[in-house]
C-alpha positions in Angstrom: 4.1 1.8 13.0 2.1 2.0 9.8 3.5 0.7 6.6 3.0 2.1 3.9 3.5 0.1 0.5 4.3 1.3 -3.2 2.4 -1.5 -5.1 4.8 -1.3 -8.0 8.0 -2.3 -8.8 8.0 0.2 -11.7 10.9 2.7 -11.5 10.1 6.2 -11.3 6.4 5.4 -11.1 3.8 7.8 -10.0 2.5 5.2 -7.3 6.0 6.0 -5.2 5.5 9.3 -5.8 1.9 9.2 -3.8 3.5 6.6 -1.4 5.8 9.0 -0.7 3.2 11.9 -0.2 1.3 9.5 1.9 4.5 8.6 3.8 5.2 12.1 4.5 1.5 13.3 6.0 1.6 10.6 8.2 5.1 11.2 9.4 4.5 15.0 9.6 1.7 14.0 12.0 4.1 12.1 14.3 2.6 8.9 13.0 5.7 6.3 12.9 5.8 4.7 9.5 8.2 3.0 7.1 7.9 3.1 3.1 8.3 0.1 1.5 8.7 0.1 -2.2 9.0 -3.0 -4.2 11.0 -1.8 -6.6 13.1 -3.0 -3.9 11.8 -6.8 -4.2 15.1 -9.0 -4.5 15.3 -10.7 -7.7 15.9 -13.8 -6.2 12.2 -13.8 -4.5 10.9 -14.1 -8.3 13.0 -17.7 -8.7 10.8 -21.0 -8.4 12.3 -21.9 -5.1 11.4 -18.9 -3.4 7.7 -20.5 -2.7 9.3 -23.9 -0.5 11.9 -21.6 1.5 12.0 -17.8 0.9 15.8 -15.7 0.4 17.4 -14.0 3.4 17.3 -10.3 1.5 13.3 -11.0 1.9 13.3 -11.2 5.3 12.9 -7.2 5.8 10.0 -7.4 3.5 8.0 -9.9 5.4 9.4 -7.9 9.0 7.9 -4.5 7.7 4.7 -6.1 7.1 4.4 -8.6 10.4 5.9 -5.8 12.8 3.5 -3.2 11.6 0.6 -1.6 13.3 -1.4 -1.2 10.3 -0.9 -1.2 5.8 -2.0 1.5 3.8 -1.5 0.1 -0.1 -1.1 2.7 -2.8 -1.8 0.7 -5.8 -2.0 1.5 -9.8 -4.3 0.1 -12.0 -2.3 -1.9 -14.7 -4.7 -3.6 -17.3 -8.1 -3.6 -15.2 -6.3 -4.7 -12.0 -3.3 -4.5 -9.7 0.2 -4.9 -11.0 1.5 -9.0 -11.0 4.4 -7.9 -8.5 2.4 -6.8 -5.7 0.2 -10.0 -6.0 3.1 -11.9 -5.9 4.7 -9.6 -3.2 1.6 -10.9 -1.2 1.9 -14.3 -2.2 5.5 -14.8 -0.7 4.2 -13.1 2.4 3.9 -16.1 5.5 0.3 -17.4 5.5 -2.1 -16.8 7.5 0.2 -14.6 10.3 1.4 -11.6 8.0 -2.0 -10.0 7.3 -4.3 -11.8 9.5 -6.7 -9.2 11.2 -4.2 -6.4 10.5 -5.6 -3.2 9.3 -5.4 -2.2 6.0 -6.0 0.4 3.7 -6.3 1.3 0.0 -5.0 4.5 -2.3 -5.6 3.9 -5.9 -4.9 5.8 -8.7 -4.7 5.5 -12.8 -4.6 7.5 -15.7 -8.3 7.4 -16.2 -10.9 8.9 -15.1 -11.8 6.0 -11.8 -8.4 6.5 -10.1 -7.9 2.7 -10.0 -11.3 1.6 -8.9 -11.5 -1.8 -10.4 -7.3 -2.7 -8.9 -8.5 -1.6 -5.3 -11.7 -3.6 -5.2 -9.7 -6.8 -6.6 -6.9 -6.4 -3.7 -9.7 -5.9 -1.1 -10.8 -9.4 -2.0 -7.2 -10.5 -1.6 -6.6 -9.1 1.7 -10.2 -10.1 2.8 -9.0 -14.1 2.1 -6.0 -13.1 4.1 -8.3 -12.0 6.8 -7.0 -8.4 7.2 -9.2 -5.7 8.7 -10.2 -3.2 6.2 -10.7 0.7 6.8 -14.0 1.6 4.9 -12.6 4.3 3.0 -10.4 4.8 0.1 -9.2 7.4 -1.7 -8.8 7.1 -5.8 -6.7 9.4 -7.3 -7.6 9.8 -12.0 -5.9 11.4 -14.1 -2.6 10.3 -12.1 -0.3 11.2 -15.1 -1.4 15.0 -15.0 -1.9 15.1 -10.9 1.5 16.4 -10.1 3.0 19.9 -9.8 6.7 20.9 -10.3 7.6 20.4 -6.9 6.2 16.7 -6.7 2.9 18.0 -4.8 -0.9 17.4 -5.8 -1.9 20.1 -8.2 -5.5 19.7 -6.7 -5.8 20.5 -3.4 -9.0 18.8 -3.0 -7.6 15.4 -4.1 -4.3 16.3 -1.6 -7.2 16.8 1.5 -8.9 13.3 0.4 -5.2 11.9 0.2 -4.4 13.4 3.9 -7.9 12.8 5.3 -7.9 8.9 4.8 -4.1 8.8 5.6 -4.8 10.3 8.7 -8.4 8.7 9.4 -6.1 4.8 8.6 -3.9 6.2 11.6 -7.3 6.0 13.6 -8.3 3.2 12.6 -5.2 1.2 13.4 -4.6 3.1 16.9 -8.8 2.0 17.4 -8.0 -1.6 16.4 -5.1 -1.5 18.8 -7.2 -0.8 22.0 -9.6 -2.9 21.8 -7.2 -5.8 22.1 -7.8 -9.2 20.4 
């Protein structure tokens, strides 16, 4: 199973909406995978306690990312880096077992013209100090606030073959990782 995360927990946002894509071209694939979108982070994660013993209505959080075969991150660019919540998403995550040597992958995107260059390259840091495996390719999606059409697709059908290609590709990658064993 892959997981695939929304690195927001902005409603509405346009990083679900390319979770979602990505979601859906794995799935049409026959690739198992689970969305998991942290608008849906319990409130109670964000109280002080949380860090010494962490709320039940976490626990499916930290099972989607320990049972899965691989994490594919679609992550905005807020402010020259990655949104607080998905840093702190990744902070309440068990140390070192939840990302240790599991694949993972990056989808970026931003209103600007770099496709959120500068928030993947700080998370790759992140999950590199949590010892994850990561895919060498990424896809960066600009210009995220005039990318979709009236349907909810891509408008440019170059940027939706990058978006499948690497989507597909991470699939690889994990099943590769997989086989050769530990």
């Amino acid at each position: 199973m892959i997981t695939v995360i929304s690195g927001t927990n902005r409603p509405n946002s346009n990083t679900r909406r390319v979770a979602g894509l990505v979601h859906d071209m794995l799935s049409q694939h026959g690739e198992d995978t689970v969305l998991l979108d942290l608008v849906g982070l319990p409130l109670e994660i964000f109280d002080n306690s949380a860090y010494a013993s962490k709320p039940e209505s976490f626990a499916s959080f930290q099972e989607a990312v320990l049972s899965t075969a691989g994490v594919l991150t679609v992550v905005p660019e807020y402010n020259g880096s990655f949104p607080g919540a998905l840093k702190y998403f990744i902070d309440m995550l068990r140390f070192p077992q939840s990302l240790y040597e599991k694949p993972a992958a990056f989808v970026g995107l931003s209103a600007g013209r770099w496709g959120g260059m500068r928030a993947v390259e700080q998370l790759e840091m992140v999950f590199q100090y949590r010892n994850a495996h990561l895919f060498g390719r990424r896809c960066f999606i600009p210009g995220i606030d005039k990318a979709f059409d009236d349907t909810g697709q891509l408008k440019d059908p170059e940027t939706a073959a990058r978006l499948r290609k690497t989507a597909l590709d991470f699939a690889r990658f994990c099943k590769s990782l997989a086989q050769a064993g530990p």
